[in-house]
C-alpha positions as CSV (number, residue, x, y, z in Angstrom):
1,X,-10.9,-47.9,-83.2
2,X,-11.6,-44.2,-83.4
3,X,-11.5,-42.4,-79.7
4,X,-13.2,-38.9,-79.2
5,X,-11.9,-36.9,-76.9
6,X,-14.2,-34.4,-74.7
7,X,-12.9,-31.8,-73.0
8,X,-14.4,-31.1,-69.7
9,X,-14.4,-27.2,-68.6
10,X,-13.3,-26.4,-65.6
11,X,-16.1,-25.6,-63.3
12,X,-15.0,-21.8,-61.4
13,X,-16.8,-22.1,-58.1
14,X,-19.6,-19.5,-57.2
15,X,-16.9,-17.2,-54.8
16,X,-14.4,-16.8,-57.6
17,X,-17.6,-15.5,-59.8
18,X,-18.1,-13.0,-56.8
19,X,-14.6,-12.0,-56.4
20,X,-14.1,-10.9,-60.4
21,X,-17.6,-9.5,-59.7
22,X,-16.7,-7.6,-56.8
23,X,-13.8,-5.3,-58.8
24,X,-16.0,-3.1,-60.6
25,X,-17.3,-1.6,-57.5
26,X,-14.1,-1.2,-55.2
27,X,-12.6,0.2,-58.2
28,X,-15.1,2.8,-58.9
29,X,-15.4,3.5,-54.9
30,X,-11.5,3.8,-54.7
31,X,-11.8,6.1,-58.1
32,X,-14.2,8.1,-56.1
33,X,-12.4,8.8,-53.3
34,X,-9.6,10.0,-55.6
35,X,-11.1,12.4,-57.9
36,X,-13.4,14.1,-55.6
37,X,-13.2,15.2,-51.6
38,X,-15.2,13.9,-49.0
39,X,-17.5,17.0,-49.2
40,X,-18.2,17.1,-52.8
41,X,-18.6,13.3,-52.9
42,X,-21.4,14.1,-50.1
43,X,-22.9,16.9,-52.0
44,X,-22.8,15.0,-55.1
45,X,-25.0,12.6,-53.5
46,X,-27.4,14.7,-52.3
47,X,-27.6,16.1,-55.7
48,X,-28.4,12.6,-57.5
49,X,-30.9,11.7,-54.5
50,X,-32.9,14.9,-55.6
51,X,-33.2,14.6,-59.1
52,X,-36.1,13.9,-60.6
53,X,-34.8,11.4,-63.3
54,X,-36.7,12.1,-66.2
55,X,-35.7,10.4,-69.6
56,X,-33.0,10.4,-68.2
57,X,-31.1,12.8,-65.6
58,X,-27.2,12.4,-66.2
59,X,-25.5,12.1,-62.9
60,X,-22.0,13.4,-64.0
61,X,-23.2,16.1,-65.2
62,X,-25.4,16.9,-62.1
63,X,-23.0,15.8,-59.6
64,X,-19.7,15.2,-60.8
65,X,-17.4,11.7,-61.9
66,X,-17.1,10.8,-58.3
67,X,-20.5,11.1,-56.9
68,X,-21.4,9.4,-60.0
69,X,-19.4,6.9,-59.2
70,X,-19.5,6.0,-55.6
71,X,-23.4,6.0,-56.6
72,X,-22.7,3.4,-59.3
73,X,-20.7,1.2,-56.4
74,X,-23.1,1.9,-53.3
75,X,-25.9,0.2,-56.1
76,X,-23.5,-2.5,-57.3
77,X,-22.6,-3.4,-53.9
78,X,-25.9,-3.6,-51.8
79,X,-27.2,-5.9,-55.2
80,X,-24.3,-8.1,-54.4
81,X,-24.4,-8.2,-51.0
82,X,-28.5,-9.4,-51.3
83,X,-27.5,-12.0,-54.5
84,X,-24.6,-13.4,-52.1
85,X,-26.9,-13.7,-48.7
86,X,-30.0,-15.8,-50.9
87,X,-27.0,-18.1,-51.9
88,X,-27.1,-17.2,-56.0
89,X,-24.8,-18.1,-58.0
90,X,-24.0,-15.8,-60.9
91,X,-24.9,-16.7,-64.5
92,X,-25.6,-14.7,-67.6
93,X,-29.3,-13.2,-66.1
94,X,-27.8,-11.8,-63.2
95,X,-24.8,-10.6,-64.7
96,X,-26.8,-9.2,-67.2
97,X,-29.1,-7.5,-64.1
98,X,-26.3,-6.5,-62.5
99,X,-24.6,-4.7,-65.4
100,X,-27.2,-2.6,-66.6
101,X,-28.1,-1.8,-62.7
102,X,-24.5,-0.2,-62.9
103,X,-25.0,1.2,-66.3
104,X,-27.5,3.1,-65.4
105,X,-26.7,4.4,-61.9
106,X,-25.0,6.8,-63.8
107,X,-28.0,8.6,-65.7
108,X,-31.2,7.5,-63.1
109,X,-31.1,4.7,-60.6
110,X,-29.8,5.2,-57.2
111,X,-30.2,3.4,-54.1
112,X,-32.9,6.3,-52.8
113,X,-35.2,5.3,-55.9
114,X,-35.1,1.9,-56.3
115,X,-35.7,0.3,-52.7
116,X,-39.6,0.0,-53.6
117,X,-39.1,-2.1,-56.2
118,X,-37.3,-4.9,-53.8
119,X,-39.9,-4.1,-51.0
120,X,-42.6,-4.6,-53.2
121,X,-41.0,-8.1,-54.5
122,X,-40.4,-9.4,-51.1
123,X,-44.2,-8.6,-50.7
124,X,-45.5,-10.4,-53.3
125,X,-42.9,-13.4,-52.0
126,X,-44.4,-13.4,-49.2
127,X,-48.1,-13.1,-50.9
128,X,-47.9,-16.4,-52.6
129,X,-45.9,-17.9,-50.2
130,X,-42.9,-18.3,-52.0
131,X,-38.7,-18.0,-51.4
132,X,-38.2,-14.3,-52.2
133,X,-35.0,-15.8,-54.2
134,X,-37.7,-16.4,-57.0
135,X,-38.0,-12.7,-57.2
136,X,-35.2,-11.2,-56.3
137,X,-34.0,-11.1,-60.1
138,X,-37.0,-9.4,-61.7
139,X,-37.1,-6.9,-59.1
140,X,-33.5,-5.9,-60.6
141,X,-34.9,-5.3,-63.7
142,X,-37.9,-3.7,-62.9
143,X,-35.6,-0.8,-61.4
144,X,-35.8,0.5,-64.7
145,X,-39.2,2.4,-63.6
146,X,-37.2,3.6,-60.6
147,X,-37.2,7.6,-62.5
148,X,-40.6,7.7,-61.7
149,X,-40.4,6.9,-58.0
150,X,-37.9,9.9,-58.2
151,X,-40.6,11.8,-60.2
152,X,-42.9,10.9,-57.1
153,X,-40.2,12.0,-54.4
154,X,-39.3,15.8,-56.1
155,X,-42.8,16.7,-56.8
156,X,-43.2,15.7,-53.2
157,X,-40.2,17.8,-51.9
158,X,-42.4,19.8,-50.0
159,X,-43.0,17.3,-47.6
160,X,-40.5,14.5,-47.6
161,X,-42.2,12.2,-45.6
162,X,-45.3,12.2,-47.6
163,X,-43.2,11.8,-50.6
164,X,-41.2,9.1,-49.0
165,X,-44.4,7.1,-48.3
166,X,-45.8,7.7,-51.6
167,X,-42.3,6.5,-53.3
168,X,-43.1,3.2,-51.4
169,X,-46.3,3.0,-52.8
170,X,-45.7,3.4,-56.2
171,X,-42.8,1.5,-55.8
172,X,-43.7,-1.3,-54.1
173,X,-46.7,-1.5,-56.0
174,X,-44.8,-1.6,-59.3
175,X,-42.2,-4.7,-57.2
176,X,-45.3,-6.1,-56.4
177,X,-47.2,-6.6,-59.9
178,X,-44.0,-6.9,-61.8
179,X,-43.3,-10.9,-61.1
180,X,-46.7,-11.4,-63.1
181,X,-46.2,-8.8,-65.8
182,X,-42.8,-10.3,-66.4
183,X,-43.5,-13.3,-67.6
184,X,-46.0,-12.1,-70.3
185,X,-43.3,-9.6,-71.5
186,X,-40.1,-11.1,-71.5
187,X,-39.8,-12.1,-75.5
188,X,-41.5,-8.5,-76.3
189,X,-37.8,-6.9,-76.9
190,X,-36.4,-10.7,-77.6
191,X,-33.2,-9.4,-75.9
192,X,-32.4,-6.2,-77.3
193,X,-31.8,-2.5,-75.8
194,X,-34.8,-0.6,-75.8
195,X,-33.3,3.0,-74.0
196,X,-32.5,6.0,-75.7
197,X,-30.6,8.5,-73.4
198,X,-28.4,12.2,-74.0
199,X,-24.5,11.8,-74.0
200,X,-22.3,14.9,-72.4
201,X,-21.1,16.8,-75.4
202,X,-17.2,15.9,-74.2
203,X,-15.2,12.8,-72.9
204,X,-14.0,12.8,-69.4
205,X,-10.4,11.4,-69.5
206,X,-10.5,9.7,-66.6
207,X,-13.7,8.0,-67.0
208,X,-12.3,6.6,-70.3
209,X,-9.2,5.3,-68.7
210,X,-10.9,4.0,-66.0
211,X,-13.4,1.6,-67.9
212,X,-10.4,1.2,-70.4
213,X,-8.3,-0.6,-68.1
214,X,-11.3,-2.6,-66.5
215,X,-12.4,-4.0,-69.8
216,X,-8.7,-5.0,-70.1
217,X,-8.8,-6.7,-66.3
218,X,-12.2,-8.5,-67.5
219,X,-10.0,-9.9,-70.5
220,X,-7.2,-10.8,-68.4
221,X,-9.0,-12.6,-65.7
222,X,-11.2,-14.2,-68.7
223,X,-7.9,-15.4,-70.2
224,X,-6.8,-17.1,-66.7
225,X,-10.2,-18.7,-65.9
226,X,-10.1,-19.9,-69.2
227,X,-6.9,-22.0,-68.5
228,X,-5.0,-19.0,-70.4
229,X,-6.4,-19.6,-73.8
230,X,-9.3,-17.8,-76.0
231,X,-9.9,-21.0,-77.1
232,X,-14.0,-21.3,-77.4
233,X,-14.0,-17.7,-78.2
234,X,-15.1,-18.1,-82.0
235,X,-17.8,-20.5,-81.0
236,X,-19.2,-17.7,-78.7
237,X,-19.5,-15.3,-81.5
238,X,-21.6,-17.7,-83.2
239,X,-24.9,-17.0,-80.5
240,X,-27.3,-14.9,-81.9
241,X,-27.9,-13.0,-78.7
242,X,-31.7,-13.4,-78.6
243,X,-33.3,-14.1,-75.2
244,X,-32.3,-16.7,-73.5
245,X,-28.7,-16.8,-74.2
246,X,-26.6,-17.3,-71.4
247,X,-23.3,-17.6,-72.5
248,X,-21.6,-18.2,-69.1
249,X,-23.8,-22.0,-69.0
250,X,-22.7,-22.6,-72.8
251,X,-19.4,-21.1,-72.7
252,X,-18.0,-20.6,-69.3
253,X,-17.2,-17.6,-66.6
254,X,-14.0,-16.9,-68.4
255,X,-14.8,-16.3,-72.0
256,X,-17.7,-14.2,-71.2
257,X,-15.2,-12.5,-69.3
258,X,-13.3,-12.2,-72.2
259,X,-16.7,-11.3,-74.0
260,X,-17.6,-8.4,-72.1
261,X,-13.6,-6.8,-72.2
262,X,-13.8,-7.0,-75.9
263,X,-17.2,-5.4,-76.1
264,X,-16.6,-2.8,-74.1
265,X,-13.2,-1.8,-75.9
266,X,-15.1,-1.9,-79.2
267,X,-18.0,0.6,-77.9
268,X,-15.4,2.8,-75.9
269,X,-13.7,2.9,-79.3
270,X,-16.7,3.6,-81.3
């Protein structure tokens, strides 16, 4: 009598997720603090809270690797800290969210632009009567119209109240409508990068080292979720990628780990 074997993976429990999760940011805050003093981290800030964003407004070059970065954490983190309080526990969507929330708090999103958005969600959660939980995730991806509440706020700069009020209007509005819009649009790009954006003309060394080494921690800590072994890894490769494809439900926290390390050493390579 023939026996099949199944083999069970191990379940990694929703505060592990949040401690691999967690490294990004206190690695780019402690980065920060290193490369850049007190002052110019502050002045850096103020600089990236001003810009208007347009298609799109690099921050290091505006206001230096560590504003740049203790932007990128101060985003990271308060989206963390909100995904932890309505009890989520991370899977490919929100990873996915919170990613390109941190890709792009380096050329546009900061936390002065995109507050709106989430006040607008909590609005319409509140409209219909609903957990704002049910939200929470699409309001993370409608961020991605947060340049034009910066727009709003510099041509405003004359009087920042004003601006402030209109930024909440625009914002919230855009939160607010966004919910609906979403679920009419989400196969239009079936999963697929629609920004275009200017590179700096050079590499900054230590930026390079510094996501260098992180992609090599995600493929470490990958490797010991994933009971030290890549095993899995090819039948990953086989997804197409095409919306929805969360790999952490089909594959597990650690190979997507391991996904992401590899990925990013490829592009950093590239």
């Amino acid at each position: 009598m023939n026996t099949i074997k199944i083999t069970r993976r191990k379940e990694v429990s929703s505060s592990t997720m949040y401690n691999v999760l967690y490294i990004l940011p206190l690695a780019m805050l402690i980065c920060a603090f290193i490369v850049a003093s007190p002052v110019e981290l502050l002045e850096g800030i103020a600089l990236i809270y001003k810009a208007n964003d347009i298609l799109l407004t690099d921050y290091l070059l505006i206001a230096g690797v560590g504003a740049t970065l203790l932007n990128a954490a101060s985003v990271i983190f308060i989206n963390l800290w909100l995904l932890r309080r309505l009890d989520f526990k991370p899977n490919g969507v929100i990873i996915a969210a919170l990613f390109l929330l941190a890709g792009f708090s380096f050329m546009g999103k900061n936390l002065f632009n995109i507050w709106p958005f989430y006040l607008g969600g909590y609005l319409y959660s509140k409209y219909h009567q609903m957990p704002y939980k049910n939200v929470v995730i699409i309001n993370m991806f409608s961020t991605a119209l947060s340049p034009l509440v910066s727009l709003i706020g510099e041509s405003m700069s004359h009087n920042m109240i004003y601006g402030i009020i209109i930024m909440a209007v625009v914002g919230g509005f855009i939160g607010f409508i966004m919910p609906t819009v979403s679920s009419h649009i989400v196969t239009l790009h079936a999963g697929y990068n629609l920004y275009n954006s200017s590179l700096l003309t050079y590499n900054d060394w230590r930026l390079v080292t510094f996501f260098v080494l992180y992609c090599i921690v995600l493929i470490g800590v990958g490797y010991r979720i994933n009971e030290k072994t890549f095993k899995g890894y090819r039948r990953l490769l086989g997804h197409s990628g095409r919306i929805v494809t969360d790999m952490i439900k089909q594959d597990g926290f650690g190979l997507s780990l391991v996904n992401m390390g590899i990925l990013g050493l490829l592009c950093i390579g590239f």
